[in-house]
VOLUM-956751 format. One record per residue (C-alpha): residue in one letter; residue number from 1; x, y, z. Coordinates in Angstrom, 2 decimals. Example, Ala and Ser with C-alpha at 12.3 -4.5 7.8 and 13.67 -1.06 7.14 Angstrom:
2
<atom residuo="A" num="1" x="12.30" y="-4.50" z="7.80"/>
<atom residuo="S" num="2" x="13.67" y="-1.06" z="7.14"/>
***
This chain:
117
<atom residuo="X" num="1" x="106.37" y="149.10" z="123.10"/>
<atom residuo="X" num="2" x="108.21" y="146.60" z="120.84"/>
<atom residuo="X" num="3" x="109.15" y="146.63" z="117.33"/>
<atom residuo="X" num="4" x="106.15" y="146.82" z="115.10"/>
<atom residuo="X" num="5" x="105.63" y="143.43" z="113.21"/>
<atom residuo="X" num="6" x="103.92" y="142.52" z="109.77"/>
<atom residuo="X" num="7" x="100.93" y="140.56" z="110.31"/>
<atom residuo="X" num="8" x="99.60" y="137.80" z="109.58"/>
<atom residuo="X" num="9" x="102.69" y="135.62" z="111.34"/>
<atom residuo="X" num="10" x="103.50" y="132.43" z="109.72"/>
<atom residuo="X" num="11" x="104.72" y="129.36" z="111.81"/>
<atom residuo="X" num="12" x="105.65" y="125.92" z="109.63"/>
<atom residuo="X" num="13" x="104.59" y="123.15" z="111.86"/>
<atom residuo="X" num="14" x="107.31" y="120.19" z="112.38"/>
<atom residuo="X" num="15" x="104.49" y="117.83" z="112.66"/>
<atom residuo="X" num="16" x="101.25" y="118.55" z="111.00"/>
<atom residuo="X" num="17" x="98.10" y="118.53" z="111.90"/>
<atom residuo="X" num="18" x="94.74" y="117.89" z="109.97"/>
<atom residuo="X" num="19" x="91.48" y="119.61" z="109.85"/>
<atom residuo="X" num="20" x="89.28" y="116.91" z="108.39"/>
<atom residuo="X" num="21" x="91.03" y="115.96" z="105.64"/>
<atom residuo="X" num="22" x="93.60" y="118.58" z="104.97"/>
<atom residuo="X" num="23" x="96.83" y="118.19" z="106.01"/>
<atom residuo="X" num="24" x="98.08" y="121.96" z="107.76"/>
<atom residuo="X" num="25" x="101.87" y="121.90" z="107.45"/>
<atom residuo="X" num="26" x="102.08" y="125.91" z="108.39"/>
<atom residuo="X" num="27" x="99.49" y="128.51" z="110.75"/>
<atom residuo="X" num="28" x="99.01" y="131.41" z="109.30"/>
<atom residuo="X" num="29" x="97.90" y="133.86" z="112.41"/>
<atom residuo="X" num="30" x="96.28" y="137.37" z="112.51"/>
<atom residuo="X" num="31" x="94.78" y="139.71" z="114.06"/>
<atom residuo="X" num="32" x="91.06" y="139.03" z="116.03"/>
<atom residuo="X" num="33" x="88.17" y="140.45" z="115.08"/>
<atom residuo="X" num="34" x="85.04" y="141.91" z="116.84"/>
<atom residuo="X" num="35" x="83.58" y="138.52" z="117.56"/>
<atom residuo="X" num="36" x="86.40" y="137.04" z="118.42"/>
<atom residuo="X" num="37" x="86.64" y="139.40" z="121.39"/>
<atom residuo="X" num="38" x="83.28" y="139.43" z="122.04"/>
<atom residuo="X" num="39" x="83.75" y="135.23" z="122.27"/>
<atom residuo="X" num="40" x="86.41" y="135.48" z="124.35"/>
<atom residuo="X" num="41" x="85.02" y="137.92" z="126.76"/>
<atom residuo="X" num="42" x="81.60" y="135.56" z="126.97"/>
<atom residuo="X" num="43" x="84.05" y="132.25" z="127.61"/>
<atom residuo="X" num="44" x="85.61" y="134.54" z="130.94"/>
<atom residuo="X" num="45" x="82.05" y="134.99" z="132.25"/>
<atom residuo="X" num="46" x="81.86" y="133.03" z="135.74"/>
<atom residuo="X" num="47" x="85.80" y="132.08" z="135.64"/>
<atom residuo="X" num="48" x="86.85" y="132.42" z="139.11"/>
<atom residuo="X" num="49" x="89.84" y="134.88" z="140.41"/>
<atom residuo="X" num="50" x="91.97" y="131.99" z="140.70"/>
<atom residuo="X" num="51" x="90.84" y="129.41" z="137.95"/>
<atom residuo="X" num="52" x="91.96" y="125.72" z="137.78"/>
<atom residuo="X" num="53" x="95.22" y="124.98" z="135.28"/>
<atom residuo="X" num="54" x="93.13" y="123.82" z="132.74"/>
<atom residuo="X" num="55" x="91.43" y="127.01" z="131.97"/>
<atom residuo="X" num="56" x="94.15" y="129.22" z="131.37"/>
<atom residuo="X" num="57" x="95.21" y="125.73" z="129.02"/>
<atom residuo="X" num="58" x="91.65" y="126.43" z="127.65"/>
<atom residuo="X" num="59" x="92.18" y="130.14" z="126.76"/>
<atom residuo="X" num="60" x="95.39" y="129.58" z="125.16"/>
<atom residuo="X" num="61" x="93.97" y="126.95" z="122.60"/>
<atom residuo="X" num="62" x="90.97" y="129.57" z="121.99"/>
<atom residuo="X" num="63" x="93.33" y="132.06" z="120.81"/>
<atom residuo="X" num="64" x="95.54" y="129.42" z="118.56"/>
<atom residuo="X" num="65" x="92.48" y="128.23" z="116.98"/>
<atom residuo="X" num="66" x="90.74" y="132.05" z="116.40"/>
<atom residuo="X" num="67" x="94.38" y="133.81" z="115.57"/>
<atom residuo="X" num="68" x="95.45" y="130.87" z="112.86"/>
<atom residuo="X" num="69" x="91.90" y="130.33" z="111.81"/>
<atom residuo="X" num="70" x="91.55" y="126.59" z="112.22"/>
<atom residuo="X" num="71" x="88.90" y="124.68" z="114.55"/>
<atom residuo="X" num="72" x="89.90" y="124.05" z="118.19"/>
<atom residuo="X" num="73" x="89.97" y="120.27" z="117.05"/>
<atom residuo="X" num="74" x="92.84" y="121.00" z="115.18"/>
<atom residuo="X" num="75" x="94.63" y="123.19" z="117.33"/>
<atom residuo="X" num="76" x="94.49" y="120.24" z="120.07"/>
<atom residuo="X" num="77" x="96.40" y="118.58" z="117.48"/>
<atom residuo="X" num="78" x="99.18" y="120.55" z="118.21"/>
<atom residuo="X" num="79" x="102.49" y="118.68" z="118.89"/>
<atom residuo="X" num="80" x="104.45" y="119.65" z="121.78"/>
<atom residuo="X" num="81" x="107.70" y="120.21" z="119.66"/>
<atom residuo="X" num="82" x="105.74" y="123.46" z="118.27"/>
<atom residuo="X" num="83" x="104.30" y="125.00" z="120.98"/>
<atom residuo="X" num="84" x="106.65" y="127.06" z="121.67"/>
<atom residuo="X" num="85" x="106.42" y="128.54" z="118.28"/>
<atom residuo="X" num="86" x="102.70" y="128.72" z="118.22"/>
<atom residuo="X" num="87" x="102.42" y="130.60" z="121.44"/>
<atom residuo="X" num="88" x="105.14" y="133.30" z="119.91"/>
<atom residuo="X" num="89" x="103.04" y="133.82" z="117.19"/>
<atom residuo="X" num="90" x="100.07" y="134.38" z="118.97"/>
<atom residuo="X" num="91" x="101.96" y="136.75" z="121.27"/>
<atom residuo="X" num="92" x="103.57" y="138.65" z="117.74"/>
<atom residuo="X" num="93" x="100.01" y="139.13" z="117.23"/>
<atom residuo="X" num="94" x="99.10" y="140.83" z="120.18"/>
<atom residuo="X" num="95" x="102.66" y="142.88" z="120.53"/>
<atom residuo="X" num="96" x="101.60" y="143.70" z="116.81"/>
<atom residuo="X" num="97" x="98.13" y="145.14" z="117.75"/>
<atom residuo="X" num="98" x="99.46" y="147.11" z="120.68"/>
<atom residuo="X" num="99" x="97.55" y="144.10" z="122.85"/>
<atom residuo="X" num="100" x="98.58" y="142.23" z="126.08"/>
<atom residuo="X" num="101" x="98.97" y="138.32" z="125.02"/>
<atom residuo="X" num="102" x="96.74" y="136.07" z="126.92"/>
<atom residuo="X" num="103" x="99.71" y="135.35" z="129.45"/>
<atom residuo="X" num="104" x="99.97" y="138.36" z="130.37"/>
<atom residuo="X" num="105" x="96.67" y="140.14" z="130.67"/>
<atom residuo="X" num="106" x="95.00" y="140.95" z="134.21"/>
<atom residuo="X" num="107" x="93.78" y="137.28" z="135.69"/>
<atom residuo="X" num="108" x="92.65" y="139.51" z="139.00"/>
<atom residuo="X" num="109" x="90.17" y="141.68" z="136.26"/>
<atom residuo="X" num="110" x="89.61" y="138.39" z="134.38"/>
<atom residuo="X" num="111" x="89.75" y="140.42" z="130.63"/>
<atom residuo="X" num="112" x="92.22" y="141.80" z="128.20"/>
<atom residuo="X" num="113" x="93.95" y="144.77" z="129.16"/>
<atom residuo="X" num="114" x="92.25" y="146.67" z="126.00"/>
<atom residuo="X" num="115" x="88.97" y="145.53" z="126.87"/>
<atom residuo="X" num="116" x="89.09" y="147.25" z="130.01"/>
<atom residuo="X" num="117" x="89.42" y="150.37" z="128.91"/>
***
């Protein structure tokens, strides 16, 4: 297991996005909660073994936009020169929690690897 991190993870965006009419210049993510697994275990129901691109695209945005606490409409807002910071974050969350990140959980079993236990 890797080095135990302080949560919540803060990324500073290079371009900001808005939610509404706040500007978001930094994410602020944390750990889920009991919903938010129960959510994201309802949004795998019927996903095929071997889903199109777009829905492992899909999952990763749910987990931006429940981990940092903004709407998905914001999260799509996203600029490609901070992705690569975003997704760290949301996998410092899950190495945090003891958690397999969305990347790297079980597509065969089509859950999280602590939800199947």
């Amino acid at each position: 297991m890797g080095v135990a991190m302080d949560l919540p993870v803060t990324v500073h965006l290079k371009r900001p996005i808005m939610e509404g009419e706040r500007e978001i210049r930094s994410l602020l993510f944390d750990e889920p909660d009991i919903g938010t697994d129960i959510d994201y275990l309802e949004m795998l129901e019927g996903i095929d073994e071997a889903p199109p691109p777009h829905v492992g695209m899909r999952v990763s945005l749910f987990w931006i936009a429940r981990l940092a606490g903004i709407s998905e409409d914001a999260a799509r807002q996203i600029k490609a020169s901070d992705q690569k910071a975003v997704s760290d974050a949301v996998d410092a969350v899950f190495g945090a929690i003891g958690r397999s990140s969305p990347e790297q959980e079980d597509s065969a079993a089509g859950k999280p690897e602590a939800a199947a236990d």
